[in-house]
VEXSE-691650 format. One line per field, with one value per residue (C-alpha): residue number from 1; residue in one letter; x, y, z. Coordinates in nm, 4 decimals. Example, Ala and Ser with C-alpha at 12.3 -4.5 7.8 and 13.67 -1.06 7.14 Angstrom:
# residues 2
seq	(1;2)
type	(A;S)
x	(1.2300;1.3670)
y	(-0.4500;-0.1060)
z	(0.7800;0.7140)
//
This chain:
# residues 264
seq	(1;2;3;4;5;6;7;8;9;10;11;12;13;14;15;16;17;18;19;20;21;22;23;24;25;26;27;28;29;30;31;32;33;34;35;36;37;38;39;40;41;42;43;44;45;46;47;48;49;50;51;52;53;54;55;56;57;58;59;60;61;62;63;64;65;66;67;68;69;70;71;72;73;74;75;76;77;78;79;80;81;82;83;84;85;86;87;88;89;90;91;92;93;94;95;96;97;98;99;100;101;102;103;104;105;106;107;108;109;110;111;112;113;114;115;116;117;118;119;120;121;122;123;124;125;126;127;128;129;130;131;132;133;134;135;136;137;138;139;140;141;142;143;144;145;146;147;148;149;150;151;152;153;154;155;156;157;158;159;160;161;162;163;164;165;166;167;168;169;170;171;172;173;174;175;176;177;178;179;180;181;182;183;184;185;186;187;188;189;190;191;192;193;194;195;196;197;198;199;200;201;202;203;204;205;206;207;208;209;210;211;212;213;214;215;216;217;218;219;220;221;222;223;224;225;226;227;228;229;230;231;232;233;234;235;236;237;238;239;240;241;242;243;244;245;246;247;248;249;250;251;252;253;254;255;256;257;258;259;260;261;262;263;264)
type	(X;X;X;X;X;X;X;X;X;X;X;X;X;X;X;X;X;X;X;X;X;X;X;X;X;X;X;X;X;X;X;X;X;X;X;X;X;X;X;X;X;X;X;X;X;X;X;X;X;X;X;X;X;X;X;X;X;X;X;X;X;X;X;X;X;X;X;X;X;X;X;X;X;X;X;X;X;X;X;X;X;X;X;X;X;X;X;X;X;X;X;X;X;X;X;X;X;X;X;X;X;X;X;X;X;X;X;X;X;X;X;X;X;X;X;X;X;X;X;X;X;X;X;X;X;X;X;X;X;X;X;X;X;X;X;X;X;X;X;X;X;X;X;X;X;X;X;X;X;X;X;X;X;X;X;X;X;X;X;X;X;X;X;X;X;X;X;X;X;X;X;X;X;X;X;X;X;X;X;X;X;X;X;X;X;X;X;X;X;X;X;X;X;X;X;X;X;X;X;X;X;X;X;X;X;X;X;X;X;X;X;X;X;X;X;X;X;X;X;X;X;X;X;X;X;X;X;X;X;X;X;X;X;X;X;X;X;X;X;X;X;X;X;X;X;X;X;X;X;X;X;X;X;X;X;X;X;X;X;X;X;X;X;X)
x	(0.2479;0.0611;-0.2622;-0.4209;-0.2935;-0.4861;-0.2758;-0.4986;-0.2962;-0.3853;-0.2281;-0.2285;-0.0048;-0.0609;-0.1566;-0.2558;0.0112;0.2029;0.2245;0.0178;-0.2481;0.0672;0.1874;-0.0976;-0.1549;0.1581;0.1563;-0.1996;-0.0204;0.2568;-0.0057;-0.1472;0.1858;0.1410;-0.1749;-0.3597;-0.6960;-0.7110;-0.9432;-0.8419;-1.0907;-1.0301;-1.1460;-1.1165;-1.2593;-1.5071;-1.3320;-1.0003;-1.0447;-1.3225;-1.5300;-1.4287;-1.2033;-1.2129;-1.1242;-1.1614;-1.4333;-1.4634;-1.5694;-1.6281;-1.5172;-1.8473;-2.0672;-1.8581;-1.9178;-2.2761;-2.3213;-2.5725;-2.8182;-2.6572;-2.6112;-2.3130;-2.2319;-1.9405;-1.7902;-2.1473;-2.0463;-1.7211;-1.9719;-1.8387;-1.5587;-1.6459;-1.8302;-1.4976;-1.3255;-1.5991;-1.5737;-1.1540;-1.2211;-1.4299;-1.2032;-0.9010;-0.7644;-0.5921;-0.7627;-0.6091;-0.7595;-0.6518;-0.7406;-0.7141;-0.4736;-0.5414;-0.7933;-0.5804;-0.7912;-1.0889;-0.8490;-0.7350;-1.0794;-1.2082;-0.9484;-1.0295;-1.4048;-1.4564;-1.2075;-1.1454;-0.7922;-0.9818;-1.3082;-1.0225;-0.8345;-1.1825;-1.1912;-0.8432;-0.6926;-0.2722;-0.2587;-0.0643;-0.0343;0.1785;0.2565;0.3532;0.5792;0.7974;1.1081;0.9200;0.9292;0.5852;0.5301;0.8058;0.6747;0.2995;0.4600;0.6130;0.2446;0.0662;0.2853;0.2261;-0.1258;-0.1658;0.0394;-0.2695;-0.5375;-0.4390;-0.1216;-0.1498;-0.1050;0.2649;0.4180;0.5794;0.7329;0.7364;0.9791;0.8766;1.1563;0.9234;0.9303;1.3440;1.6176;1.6604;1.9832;2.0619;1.9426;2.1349;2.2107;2.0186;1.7129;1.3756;1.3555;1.6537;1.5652;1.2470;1.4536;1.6128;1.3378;1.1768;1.4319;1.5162;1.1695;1.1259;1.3904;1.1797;0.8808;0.8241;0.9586;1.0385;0.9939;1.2315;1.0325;1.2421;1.0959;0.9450;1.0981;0.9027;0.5945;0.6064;0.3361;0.0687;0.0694;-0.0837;-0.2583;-0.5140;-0.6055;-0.7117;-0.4438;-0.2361;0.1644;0.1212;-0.1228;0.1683;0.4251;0.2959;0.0286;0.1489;0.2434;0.0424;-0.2938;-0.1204;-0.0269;-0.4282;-0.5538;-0.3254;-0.3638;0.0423;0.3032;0.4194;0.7479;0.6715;0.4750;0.8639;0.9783;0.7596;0.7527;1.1096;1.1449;0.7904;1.0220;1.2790;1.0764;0.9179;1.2050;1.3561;0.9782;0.8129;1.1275;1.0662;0.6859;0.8057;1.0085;0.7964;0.4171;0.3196;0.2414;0.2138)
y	(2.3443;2.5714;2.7414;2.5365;2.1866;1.9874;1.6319;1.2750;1.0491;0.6433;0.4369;0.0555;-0.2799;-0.6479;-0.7663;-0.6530;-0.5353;-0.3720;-0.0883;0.1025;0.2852;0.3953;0.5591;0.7616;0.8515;0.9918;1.1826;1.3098;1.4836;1.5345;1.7514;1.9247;2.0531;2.2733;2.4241;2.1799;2.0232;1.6691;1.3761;1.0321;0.7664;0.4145;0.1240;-0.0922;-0.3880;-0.2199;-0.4594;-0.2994;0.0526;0.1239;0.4420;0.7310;0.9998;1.4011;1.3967;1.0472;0.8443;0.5143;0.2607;-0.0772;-0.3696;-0.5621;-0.3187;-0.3887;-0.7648;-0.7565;-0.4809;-0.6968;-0.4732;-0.0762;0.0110;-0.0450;-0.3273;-0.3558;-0.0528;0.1490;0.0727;0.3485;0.5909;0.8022;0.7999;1.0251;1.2832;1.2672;1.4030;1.6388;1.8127;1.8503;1.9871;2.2460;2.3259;2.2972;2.0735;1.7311;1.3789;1.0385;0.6908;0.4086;0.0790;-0.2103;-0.4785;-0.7522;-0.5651;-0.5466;-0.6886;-0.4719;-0.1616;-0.2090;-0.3088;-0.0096;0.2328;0.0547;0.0562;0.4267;0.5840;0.7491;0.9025;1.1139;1.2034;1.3564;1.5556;1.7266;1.8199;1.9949;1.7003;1.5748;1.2126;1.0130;0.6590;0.4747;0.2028;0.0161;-0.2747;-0.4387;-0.6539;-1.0032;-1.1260;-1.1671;-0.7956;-0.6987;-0.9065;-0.7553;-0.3884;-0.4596;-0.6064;-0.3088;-0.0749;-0.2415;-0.2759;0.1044;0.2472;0.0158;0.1430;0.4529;0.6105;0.9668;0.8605;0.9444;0.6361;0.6526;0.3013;0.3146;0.0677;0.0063;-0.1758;-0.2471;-0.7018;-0.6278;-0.3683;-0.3965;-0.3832;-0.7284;-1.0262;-1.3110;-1.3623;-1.6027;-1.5896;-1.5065;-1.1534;-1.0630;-1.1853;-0.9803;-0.6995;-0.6796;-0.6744;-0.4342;-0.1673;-0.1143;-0.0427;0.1906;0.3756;0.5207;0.6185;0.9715;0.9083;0.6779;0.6565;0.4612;0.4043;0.2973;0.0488;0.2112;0.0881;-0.0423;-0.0829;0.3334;0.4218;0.1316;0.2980;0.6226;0.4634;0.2178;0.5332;0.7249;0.9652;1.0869;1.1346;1.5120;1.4167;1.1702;1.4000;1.7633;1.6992;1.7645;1.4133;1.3716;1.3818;1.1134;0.9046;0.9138;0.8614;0.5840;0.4087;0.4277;0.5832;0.9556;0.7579;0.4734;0.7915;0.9716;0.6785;0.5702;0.9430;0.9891;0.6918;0.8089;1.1741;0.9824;0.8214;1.1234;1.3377;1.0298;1.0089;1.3692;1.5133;1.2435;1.2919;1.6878;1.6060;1.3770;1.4596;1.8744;1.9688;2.3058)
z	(0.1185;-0.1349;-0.0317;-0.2672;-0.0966;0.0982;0.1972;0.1879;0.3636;0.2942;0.5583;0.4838;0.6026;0.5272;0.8889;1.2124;1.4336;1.2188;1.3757;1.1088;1.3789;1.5724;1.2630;1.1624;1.4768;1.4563;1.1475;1.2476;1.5779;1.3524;1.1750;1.4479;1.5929;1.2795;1.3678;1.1436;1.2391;1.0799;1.0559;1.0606;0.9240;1.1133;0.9422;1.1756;1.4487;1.6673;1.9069;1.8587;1.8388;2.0914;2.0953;1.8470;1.9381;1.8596;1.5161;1.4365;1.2264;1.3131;1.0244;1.2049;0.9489;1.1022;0.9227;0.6089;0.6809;0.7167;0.4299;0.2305;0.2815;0.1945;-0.1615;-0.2553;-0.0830;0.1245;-0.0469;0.0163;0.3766;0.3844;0.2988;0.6082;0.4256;0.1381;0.4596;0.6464;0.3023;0.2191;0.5724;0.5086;0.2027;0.3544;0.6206;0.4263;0.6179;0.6076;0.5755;0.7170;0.6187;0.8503;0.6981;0.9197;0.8798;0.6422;0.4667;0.1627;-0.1395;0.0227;-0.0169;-0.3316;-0.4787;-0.2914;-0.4138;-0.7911;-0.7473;-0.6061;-0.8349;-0.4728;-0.6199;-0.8787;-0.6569;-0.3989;-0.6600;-0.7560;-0.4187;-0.4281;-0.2210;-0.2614;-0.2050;-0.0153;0.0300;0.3515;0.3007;0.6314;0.7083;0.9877;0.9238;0.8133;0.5329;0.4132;0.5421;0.2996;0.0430;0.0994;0.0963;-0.2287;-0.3846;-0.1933;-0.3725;-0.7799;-0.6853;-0.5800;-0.8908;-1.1135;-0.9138;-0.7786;-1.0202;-0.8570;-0.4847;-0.4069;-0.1831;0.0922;0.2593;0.6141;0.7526;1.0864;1.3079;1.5660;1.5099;1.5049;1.2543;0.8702;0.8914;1.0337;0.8129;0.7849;0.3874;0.1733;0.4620;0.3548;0.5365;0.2794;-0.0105;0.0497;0.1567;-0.1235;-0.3552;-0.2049;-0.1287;-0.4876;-0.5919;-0.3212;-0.4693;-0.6807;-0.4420;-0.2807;0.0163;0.3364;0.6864;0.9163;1.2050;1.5053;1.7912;2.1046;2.3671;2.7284;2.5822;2.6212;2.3788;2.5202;2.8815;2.7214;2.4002;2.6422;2.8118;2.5300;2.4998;2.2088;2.1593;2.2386;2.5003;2.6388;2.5866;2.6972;2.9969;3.3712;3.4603;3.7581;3.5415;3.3324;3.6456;3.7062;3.3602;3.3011;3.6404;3.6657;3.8876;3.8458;3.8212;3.5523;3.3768;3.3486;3.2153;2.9370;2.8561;2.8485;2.5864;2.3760;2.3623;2.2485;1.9648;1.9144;1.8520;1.5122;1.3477;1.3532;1.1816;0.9153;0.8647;0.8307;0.5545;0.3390;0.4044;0.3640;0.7615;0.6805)
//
């Protein structure tokens, strides 16, 4: 990455439980491993995501619900948005919107609305957009839709397709069935995007034991493992385990994130 790059990552999937927060909470460690510092703007349930995190800015979709009342409407509402950017752009350092599952026509209308692709580039900002989804169908069909609607109302965002085998492989459909036939529409197109991520499955619910208590994959992955037994309520042993198969996990997707989003 030049001096003058600064990376805006946009991180979007069709549904909930796509595995989309896992995934840019992984590129934002991804980032720090590098001696970066960046923010990562949640939209999301204040249900689901609980209090903010150190470098996080949480964007509660209730207060975009009940946004009657702030100029701008619902889009007014992701005001902390446009502070979260203005603070990387200070600091030079990288900016991460997580937009909650099923939020897509609020994205795209948002991305249309704010001319948010243009507003970054004044501020010296590359962008990025991840596009998440698993191995069913109508996430495949979504990614494809997510990706036409983002080259209308965003051309300069460079997409990524992260295929996330966390619902089962892509490598396994049974011919004719609707997971192919989506398959196969979209892996063409992406073809011609900037790059992909194959995302494999964690295994024993690995990440959840550390993610409910607040911690992060480097957290997980480089604290003594006592502490971790006693932030996460677990055994030393069960600890081992879940990190042994987060390392594993660890070790496929950072190389990836390395190779198509600028770390450095």
């Amino acid at each position: 990455m030049t001096k003058e790059e600064i990376p805006a990552v946009d991180v979007n999937a069709y549904a909930t439980g796509e595995g989309k927060s896992t995934i840019s909470t992984g590129i934002r460690d991804c980032f720090r491993t590098k001696g970066r510092d960046p923010t990562v703007v949640r939209v999301e349930s204040g249900s689901i995501a609980g209090a903010s995190k150190t470098g996080e800015v949480l964007i509660p979709t209730e207060r975009i619900l009940e946004a009657a009342d702030i100029d701008g409407g619902a889009f007014g509402a992701l005001d902390p948005l446009w502070d979260a950017a203005e603070s990387c752009a200070s600091r030079r350092e990288p900016l991460i919107m997580d937009w909650a599952g099923g939020q897509s026509n609020l994205h795209s209308e948002f991305l249309n609305a704010s001319r948010l692709e243009g507003l970054l580039s004044d501020k010296g900002f590359t962008t990025y957009s991840v596009i998440v989804t698993t191995s069913r169908a109508s996430s495949m069909v979504y990614a494809a839709e997510a990706c036409d609607l983002t080259a209308k109302v965003a051309p300069g965002f460079r997409r990524i397709l992260a295929l996330n085998a966390k619902d089962g492989p892509f490598d396994s459909f049974v011919s004719g069935s609707p997971e192919a036939k989506a398959y196969e529409a979209l892996a063409p197109e992406a073809q011609k995007w900037a790059g992909r991520l194959l995302i494999p499955r964690i295994e024993g619910n690995a990440w959840q034991v550390f993610h409910a208590a607040g911690l992060s994959f480097l957290d997980a992955l480089g604290r003594p493992v006592n502490e971790l037994a006693e932030l996460t309520g677990r055994s030393p042993m069960v600890v081992n385990v879940c990190r042994s198969m987060l390392a594993a996990w660890w070790s496929k997707v950072e190389p990836q994130i390395v190779k198509v989003l600028p770390t450095r």
